[in-house]
C-alpha positions as CSV (number, residue, x, y, z in Angstrom):
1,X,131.1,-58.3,153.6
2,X,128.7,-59.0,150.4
3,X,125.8,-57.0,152.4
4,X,127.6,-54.1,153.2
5,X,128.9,-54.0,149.6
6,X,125.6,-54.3,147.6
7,X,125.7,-51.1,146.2
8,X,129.4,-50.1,144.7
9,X,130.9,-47.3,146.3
10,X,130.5,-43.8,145.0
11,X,134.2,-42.8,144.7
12,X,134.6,-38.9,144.9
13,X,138.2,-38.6,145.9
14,X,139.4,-35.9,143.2
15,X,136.3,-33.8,143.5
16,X,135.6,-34.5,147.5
17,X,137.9,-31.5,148.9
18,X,137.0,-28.9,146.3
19,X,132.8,-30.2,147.1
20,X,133.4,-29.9,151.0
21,X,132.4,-26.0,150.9
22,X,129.6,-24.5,152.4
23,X,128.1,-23.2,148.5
24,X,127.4,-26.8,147.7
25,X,124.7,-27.1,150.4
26,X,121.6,-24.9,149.8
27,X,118.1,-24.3,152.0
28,X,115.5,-22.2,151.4
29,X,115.0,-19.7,153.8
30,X,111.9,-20.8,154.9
31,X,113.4,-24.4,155.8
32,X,115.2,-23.0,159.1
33,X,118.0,-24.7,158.1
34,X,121.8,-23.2,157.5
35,X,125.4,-24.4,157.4
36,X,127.8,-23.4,160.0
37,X,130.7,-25.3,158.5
38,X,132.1,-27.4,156.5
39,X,135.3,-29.1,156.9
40,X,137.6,-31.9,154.8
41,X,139.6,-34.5,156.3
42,X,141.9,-36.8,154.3
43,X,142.6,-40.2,155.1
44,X,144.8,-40.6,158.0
45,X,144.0,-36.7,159.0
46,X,143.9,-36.5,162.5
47,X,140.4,-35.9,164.0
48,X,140.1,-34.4,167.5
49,X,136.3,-33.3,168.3
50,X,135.1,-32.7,171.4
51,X,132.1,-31.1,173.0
52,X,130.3,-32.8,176.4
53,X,128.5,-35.4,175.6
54,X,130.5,-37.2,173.4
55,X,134.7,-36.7,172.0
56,X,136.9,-38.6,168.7
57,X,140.7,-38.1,168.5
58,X,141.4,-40.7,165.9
59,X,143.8,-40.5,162.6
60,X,142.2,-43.8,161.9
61,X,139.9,-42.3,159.6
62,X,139.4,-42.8,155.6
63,X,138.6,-39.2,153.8
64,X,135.3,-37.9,154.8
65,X,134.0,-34.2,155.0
66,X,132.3,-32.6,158.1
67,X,129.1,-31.1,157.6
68,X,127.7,-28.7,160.2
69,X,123.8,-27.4,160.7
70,X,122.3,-25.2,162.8
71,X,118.3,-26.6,162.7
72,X,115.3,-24.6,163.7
73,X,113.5,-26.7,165.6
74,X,110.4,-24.3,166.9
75,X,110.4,-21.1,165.2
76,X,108.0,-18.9,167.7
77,X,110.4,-20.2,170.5
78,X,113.1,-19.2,168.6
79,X,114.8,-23.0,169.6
80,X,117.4,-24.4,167.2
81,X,119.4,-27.8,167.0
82,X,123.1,-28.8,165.9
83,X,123.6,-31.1,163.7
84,X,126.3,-32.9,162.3
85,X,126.4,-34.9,158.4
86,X,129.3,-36.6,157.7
87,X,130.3,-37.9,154.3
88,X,132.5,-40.1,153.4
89,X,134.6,-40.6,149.8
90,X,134.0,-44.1,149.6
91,X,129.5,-44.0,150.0
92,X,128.4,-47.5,149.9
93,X,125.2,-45.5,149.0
94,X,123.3,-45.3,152.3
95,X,122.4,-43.3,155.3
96,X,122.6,-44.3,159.4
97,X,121.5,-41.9,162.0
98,X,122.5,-42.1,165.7
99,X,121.0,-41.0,169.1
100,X,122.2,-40.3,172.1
101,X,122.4,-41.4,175.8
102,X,121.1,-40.2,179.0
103,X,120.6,-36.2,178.8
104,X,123.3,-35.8,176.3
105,X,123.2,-33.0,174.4
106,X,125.8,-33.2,172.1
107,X,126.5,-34.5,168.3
108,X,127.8,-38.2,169.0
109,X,131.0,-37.4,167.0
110,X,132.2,-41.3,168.3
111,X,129.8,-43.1,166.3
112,X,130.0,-40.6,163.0
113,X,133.6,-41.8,162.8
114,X,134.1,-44.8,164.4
115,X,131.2,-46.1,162.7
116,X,129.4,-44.1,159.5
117,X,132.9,-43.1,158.2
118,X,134.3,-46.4,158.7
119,X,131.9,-48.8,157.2
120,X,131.1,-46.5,154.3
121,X,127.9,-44.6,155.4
122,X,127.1,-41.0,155.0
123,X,126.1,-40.9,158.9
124,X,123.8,-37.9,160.6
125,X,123.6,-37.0,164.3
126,X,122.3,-33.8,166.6
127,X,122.6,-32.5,169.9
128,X,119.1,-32.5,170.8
129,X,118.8,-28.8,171.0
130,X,121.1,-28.2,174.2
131,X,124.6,-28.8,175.3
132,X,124.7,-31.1,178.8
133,X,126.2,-34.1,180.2
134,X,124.4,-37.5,179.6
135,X,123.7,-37.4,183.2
136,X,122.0,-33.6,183.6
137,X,118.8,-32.9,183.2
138,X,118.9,-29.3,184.4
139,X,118.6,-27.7,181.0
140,X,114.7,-28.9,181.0
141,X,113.3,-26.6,183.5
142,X,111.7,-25.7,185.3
143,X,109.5,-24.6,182.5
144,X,111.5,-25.3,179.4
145,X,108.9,-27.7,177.8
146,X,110.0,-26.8,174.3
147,X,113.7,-28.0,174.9
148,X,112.1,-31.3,176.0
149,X,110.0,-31.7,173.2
150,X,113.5,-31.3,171.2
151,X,115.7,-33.9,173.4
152,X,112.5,-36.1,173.4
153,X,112.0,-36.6,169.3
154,X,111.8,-33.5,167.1
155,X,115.5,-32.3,167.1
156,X,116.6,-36.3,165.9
157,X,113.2,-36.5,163.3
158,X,114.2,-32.7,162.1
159,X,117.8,-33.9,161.4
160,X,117.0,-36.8,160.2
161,X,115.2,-35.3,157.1
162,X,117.4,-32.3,156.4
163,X,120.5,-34.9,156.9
164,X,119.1,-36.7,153.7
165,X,119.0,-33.5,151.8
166,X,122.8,-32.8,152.7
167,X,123.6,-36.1,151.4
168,X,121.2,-35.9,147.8
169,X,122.8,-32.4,147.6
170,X,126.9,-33.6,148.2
171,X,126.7,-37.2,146.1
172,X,124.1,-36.1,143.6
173,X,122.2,-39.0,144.5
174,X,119.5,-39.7,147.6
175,X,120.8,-42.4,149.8
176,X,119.3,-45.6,148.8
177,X,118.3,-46.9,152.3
178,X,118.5,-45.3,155.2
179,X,119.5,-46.9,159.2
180,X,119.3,-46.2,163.0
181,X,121.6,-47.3,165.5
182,X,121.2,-45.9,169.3
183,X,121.3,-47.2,172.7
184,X,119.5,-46.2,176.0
185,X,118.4,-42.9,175.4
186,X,119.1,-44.0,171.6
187,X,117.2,-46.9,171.8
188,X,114.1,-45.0,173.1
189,X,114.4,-42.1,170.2
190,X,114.8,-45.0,167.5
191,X,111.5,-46.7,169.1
192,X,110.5,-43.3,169.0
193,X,111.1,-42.9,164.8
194,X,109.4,-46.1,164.4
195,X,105.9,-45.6,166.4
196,X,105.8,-41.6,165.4
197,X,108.2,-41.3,161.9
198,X,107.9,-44.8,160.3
199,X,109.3,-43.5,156.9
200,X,112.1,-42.3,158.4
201,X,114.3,-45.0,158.6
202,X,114.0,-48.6,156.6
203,X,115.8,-50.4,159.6
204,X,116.5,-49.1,163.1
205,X,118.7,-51.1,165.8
206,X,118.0,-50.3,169.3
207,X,119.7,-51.2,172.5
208,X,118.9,-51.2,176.3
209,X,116.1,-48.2,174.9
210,X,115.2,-45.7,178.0
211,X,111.8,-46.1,176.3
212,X,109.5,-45.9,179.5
213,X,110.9,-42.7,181.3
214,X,108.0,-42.1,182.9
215,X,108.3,-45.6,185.0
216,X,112.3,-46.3,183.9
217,X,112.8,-43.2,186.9
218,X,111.2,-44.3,189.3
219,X,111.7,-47.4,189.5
220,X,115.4,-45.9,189.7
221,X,114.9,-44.2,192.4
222,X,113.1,-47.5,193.9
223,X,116.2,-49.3,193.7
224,X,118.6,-46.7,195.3
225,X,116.0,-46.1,198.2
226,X,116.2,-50.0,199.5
227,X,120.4,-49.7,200.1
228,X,120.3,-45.8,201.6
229,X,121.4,-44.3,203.3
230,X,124.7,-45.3,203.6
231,X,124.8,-45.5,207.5
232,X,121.5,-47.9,207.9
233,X,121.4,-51.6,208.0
234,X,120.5,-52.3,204.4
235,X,123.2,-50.4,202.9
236,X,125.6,-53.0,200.6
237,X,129.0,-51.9,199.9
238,X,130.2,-52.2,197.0
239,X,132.7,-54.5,198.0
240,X,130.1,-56.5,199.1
241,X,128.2,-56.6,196.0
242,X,131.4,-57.8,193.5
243,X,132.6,-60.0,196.4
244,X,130.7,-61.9,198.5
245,X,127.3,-61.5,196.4
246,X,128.5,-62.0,193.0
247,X,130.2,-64.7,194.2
248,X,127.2,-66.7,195.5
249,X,125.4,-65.6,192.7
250,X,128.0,-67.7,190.4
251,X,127.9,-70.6,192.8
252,X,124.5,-71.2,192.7
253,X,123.6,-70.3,189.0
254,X,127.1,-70.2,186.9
255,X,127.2,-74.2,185.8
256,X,123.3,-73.9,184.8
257,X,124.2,-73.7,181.1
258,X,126.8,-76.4,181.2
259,X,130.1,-74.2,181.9
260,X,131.4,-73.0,184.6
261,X,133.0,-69.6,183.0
262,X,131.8,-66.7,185.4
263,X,129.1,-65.6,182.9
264,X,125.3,-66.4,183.9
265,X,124.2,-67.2,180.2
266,X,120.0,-66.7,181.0
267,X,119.9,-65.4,184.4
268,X,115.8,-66.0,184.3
269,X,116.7,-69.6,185.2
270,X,118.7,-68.3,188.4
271,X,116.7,-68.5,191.6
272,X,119.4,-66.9,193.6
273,X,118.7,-67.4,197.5
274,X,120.7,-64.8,199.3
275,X,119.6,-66.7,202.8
276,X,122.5,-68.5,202.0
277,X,124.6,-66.3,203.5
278,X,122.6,-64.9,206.2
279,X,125.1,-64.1,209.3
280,X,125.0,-66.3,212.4
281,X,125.6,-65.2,215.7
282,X,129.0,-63.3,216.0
283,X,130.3,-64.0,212.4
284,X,132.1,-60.7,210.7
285,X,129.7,-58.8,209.1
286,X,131.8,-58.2,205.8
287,X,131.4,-61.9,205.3
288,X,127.5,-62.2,205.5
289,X,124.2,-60.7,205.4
290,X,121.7,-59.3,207.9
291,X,118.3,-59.3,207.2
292,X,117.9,-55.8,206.1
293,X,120.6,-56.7,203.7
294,X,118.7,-60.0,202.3
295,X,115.6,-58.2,202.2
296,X,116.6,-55.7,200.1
297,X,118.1,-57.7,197.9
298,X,114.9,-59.0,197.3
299,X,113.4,-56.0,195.9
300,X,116.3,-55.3,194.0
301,X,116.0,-59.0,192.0
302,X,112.3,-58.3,191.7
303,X,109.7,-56.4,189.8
304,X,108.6,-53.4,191.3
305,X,104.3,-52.7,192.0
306,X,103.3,-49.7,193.4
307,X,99.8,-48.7,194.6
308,X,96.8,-51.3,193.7
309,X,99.3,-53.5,192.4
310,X,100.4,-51.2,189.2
311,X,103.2,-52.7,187.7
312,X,106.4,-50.0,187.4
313,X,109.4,-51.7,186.2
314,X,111.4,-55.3,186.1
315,X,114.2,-55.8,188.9
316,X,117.6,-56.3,188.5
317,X,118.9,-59.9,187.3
318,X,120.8,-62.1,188.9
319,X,125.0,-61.7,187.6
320,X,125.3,-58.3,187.2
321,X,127.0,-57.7,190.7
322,X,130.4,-56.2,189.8
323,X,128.5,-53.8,187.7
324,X,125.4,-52.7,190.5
325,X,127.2,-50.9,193.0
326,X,128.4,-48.4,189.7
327,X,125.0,-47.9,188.9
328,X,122.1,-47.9,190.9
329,X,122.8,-49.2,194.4
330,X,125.6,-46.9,194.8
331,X,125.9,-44.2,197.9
332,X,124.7,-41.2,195.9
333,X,121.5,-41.0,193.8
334,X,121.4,-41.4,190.6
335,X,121.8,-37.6,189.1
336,X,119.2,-38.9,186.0
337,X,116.2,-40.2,187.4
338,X,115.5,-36.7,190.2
339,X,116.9,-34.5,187.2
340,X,114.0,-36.3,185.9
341,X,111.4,-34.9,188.6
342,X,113.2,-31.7,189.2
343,X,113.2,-30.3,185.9
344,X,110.4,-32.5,183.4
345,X,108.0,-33.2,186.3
346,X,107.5,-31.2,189.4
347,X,109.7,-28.3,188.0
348,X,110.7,-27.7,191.9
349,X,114.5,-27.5,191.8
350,X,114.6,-28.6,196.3
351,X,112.8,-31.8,195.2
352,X,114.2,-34.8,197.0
353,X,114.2,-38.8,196.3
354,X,112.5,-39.2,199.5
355,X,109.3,-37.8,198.2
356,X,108.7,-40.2,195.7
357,X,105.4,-42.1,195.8
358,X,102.7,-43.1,193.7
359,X,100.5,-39.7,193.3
360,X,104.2,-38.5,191.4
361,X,104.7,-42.0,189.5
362,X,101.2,-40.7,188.3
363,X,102.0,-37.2,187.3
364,X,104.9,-38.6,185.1
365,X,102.7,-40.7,183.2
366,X,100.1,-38.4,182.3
367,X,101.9,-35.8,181.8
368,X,104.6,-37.7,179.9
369,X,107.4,-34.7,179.4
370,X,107.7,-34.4,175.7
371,X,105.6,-36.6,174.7
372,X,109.1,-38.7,175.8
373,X,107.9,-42.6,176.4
374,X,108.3,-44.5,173.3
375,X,105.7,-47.5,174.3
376,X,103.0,-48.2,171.9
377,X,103.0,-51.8,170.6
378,X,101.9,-50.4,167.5
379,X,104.3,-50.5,164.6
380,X,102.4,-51.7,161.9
381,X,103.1,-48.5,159.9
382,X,106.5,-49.4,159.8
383,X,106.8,-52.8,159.8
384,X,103.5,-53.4,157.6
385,X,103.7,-54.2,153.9
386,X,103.9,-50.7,152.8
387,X,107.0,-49.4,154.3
388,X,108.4,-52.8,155.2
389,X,110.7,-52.2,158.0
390,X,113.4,-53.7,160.3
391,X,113.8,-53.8,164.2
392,X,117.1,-55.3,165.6
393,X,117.2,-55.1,169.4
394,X,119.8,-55.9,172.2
395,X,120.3,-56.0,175.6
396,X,122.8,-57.0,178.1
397,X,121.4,-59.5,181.0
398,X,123.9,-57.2,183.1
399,X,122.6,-54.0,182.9
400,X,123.2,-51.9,186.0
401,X,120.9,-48.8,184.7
402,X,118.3,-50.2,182.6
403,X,116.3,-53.7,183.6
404,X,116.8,-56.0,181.0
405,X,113.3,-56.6,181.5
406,X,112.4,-54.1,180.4
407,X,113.5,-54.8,177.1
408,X,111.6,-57.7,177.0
409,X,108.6,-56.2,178.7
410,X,108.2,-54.1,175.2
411,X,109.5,-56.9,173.0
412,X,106.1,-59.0,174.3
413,X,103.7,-56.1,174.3
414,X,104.4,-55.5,170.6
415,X,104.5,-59.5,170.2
416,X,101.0,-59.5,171.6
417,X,99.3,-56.2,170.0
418,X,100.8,-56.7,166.2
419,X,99.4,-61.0,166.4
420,X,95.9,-59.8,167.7
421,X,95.7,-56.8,165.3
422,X,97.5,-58.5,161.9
423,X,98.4,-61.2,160.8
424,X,101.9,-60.4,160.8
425,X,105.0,-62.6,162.3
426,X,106.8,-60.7,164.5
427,X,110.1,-62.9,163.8
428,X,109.9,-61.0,160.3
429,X,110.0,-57.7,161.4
430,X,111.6,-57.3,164.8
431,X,114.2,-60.2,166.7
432,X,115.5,-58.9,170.4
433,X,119.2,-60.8,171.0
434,X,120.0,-60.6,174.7
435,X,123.8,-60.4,175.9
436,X,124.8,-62.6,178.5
437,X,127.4,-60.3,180.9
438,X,127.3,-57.1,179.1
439,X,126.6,-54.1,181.1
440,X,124.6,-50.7,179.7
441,X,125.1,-50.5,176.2
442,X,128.6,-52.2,176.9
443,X,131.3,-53.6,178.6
444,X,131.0,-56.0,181.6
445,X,132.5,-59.2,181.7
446,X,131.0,-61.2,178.3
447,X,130.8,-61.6,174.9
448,X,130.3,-58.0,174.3
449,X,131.2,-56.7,171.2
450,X,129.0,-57.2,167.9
451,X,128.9,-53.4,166.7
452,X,126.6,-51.7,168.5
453,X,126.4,-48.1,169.9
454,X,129.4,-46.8,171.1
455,X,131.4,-50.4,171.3
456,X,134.1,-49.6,168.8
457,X,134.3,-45.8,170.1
458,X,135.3,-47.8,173.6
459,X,137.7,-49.8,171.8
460,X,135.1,-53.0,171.8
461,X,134.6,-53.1,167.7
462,X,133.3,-55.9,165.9
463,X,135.8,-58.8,165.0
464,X,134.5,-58.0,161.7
465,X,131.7,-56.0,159.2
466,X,130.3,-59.4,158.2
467,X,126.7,-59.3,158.9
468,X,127.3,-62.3,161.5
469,X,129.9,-60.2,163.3
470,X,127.8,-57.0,163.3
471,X,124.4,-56.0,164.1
472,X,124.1,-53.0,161.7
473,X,125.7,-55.0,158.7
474,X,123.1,-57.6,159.5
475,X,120.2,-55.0,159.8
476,X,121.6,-53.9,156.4
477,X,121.7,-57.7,155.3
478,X,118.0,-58.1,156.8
479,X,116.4,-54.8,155.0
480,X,118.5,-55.2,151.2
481,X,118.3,-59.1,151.1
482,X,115.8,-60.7,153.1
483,X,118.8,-62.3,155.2
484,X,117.2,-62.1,159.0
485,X,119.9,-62.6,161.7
486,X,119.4,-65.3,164.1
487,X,122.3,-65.0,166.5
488,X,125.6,-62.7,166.4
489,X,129.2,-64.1,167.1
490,X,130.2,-61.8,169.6
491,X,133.8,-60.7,171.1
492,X,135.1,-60.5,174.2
493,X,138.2,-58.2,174.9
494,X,140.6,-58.9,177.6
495,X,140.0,-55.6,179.7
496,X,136.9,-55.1,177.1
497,X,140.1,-53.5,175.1
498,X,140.6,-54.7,171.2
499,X,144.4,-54.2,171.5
500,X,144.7,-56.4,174.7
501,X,143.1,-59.3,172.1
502,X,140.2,-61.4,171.8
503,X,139.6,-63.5,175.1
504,X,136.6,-65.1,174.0
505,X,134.1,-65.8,171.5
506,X,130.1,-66.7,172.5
507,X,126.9,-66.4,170.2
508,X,124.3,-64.1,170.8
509,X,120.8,-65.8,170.7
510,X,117.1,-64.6,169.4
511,X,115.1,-64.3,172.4
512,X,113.9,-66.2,173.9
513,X,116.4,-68.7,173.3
514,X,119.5,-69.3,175.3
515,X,123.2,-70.1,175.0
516,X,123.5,-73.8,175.5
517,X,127.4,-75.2,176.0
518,X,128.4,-78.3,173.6
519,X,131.5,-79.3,175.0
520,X,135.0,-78.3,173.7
521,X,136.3,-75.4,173.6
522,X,134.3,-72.5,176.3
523,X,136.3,-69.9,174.6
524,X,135.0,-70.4,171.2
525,X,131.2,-69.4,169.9
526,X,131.4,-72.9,168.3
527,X,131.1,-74.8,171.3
528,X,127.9,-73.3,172.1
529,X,124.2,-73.4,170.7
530,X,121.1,-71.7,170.8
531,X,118.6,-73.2,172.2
């Protein structure tokens, strides 16, 4: 726990309830800033907040008090943002900001308790500038640019900076570091903070980032299109997929990394030949494959090019079966990616999934909604000498919405750029852990809870704060002491459920290493290395 209690905490108890009041907080007009509401919970209060992207009902809580904004984001527009600052008693003294996933437009109430409150931080997050679902897109159009440019990056960078003033104004103090933490659409607005607001944040942890939108939805769409429709010879049931196909997939790769536990460790050394079970004459069908089946299959586990060999997106990986059919290869389209064409691109509302092709992939990249892709390799203004700064990045080999490759796509272009334009190391500035099993963000069957985004809201929290249990402690560890992480010890709940108790422990390794099995015991982290 020594990182995350570097700075003593700021204990305001006696004053805390009397300071939770609306007067305390003060803008200048000018600022587009004011406060809807302020409200104080005591320890052990119960806290039930709900709005549609994201929901706490928790009396779990130490003593904190609720901060709400309403944020001008465009003033001729007349646009505004929510946003939520929440501040606990006990301040170890520093500041963490969340994102949010999909479309969400919603404060991510979940992580402000679950995580700022808990461990201490005064914790800041907004709903983008619109109320949705993570999964609808149809507040963006047609024609509303300016809410996109809001869900894209200026609603988080806007909070972001008047979230600091809320807390210099409450503790009398300015936070004396401040952090990130976000997955998918998360990950891609912390990328975001880091190429376009360096001085935002000292060190930002990303997962699974959404970072490439402009090639993330199509290649989507890509994926859905070679089972559909349901009625033609290529469609895989799902039963198919988390029977018969996952289970091949084990028997071929599973005992690669020395155990045979159900978890493909480093899927990028499975090969998996689905020929294997090709159908012969007369066999039942739910048993095998047909051709259309295998070949699709194919695509799916590969990259997809488009047009002149223009490279779009990594394929899906090899062990992720039980969660596929859930996510991309199901019988209805994904609602995200032709939200995405609908509303940001084409702005035609009748568009249809069966219209994609290259002349569109096009359109999305040049017009790039929001200036919404978060891809330049260039970070040197945050992580150069000046501003010093910290990128902690996860993904799950199992990801049924995002390619893990793609992850490691931007990983290398940043590795390449920042060692031909400085003479900088990337190992000292950013470090990508991959997680074998874990789906999106979370759950699946692996070692899959370390702290990040929305775990310990699903009942998945860290076995502990210690920096070696938890990726933000170690971000904090990494920024404040020079300690850099090279693996996590990761938890795996039975039923990815913390009261159910720990099944298993595994490492989490440093791309591009790999879990290794020693011998002894496959259900603790110390039996494995990596290598």
């Amino acid at each position: 726990m020594l990182a995350l209690l570097a700075i003593p905490f700021l204990l305001l108890f006696g004053r805390a309830s009397s300071h939770c009041v609306p007067s305390t907080f003060t803008f200048e007009s000018s600022s587009g800033v004011s406060i809807l509401n302020t409200s104080y919970y005591t320890a052990g209060d119960l806290v039930n907040i709900t709005n549609l992207y994201s929901n706490i009902d928790t009396s779990s809580l130490p003593a904190f008090c609720r901060v709400e904004l309403l944020i001008t984001t465009n003033a001729t527009a007349n646009s505004t943002a929510n946003t939520e600052v929440w501040l606990p008693d006990e301040w170890n003294g520093r500041y963490v900001g969340f994102g949010n996933g999909g479309y969400g437009g919603g404060v991510d109430v979940a992580d402000l308790g679950f995580v700022a409150v808990m461990q201490g931080f005064a914790g800041v997050s907004t709903d983008t500038g619109h109320s949705s679902t993570s999964a609808s897109g149809t507040w963006g159009g047609p024609h509303n640019d300016n809410a996109i440019i809001d869900w894209a990056y200026r609603a988080l960078h806007l909070s972001v900076g008047f979230g600091k003033e809320v807390v210099q104004q409450y503790y009398g103090s300015a936070a004396s570091k401040s952090y990130y933490l976000g997955c998918s659409t998360g990950g891609r607005q912390g990328l975001k903070e880091v190429q376009q607001f360096p001085e935002d944040f000292d060190g930002v942890v990303v997962g699974s980032p959404a970072n490439w939108m402009s090639h993330l939805q199509p290649w989507s769409i890509h994926i859905n299109l070679n089972v559909l429709p349901v009625d033609s010879p290529q469609w895989i049931s799902a039963d198919t997929w988390t029977g018969l196909i996952h289970s091949e997939v084990l028997n071929q790769c599973d005992a690669l990394d020395g155990v045979t536990d159900g978890i493909i460790n480093d899927p990028r050394m499975c090969y998996f030949r689905p020929e294997t079970l090709a159908c012969r004459p007369g066999q039942n069908t739910s048993t095998c494959l047909n051709l259309a089946q295998i070949n699709a299959i194919h695509q799916i586990y590969s990259p997809y090019f488009e047009t002149n060999e223009t490279y779009i997106f990594a394929g899906y990986y090899p062990g992720g079966e039980l969660g596929y059919p859930y996510g991309l290869v199901g019988p209805t389209p994904f609602e995200i990616s032709g939200d995405y064409y609908r509303y940001f691109v084409l702005n035609d509302t009748t568009w249809n999934i069966t219209s994609l092709n290259y002349s569109i992939i096009q359109l999305g990249d040049e017009l790039d909604p929001g200036m919404e892709n978060a891809i330049s390799p260039n970070i040197t203004a945050f992580a150069g000498p000046e501003h010093n700064g910290k990128v902690i990045h996860y993904v799950g080999w199992a990801d049924q919405l995002i390619s893990p490759g793609n992850s490691l796509y931007y990983y290398e272009t940043v590795h390449a750029f920042m060692q031909t334009e400085s003479e900088m190391n990337i190992d000292d500035f950013y470090r990508l852990f991959t997680v074998p099993g874990m789906q999106h963000c979370q759950g699946g069957y692996g070692a899959n809870a370390f702290g990040g985004a929305g775990q310990a809201a699903a009942s998945m929290p860290p076995l502990s704060y210690d920096p070696q249990y938890n990726v933000l402690a170690a971000m904090v560890a990494w920024v404040e002491e020079g300690i850099a992480p090279s693996s996590f010890v990761a938890a795996y709940y039975n039923n990815n459920t913390e009261t159910d108790g720990v099944a298993f422990t595994r490492p989490l390794c440093k791309y591009p290493g790999s879990i290794k099995y020693m011998g002894g015991d496959p259900n603790s982290a110390t039996s494995f290395i990596c290598a």
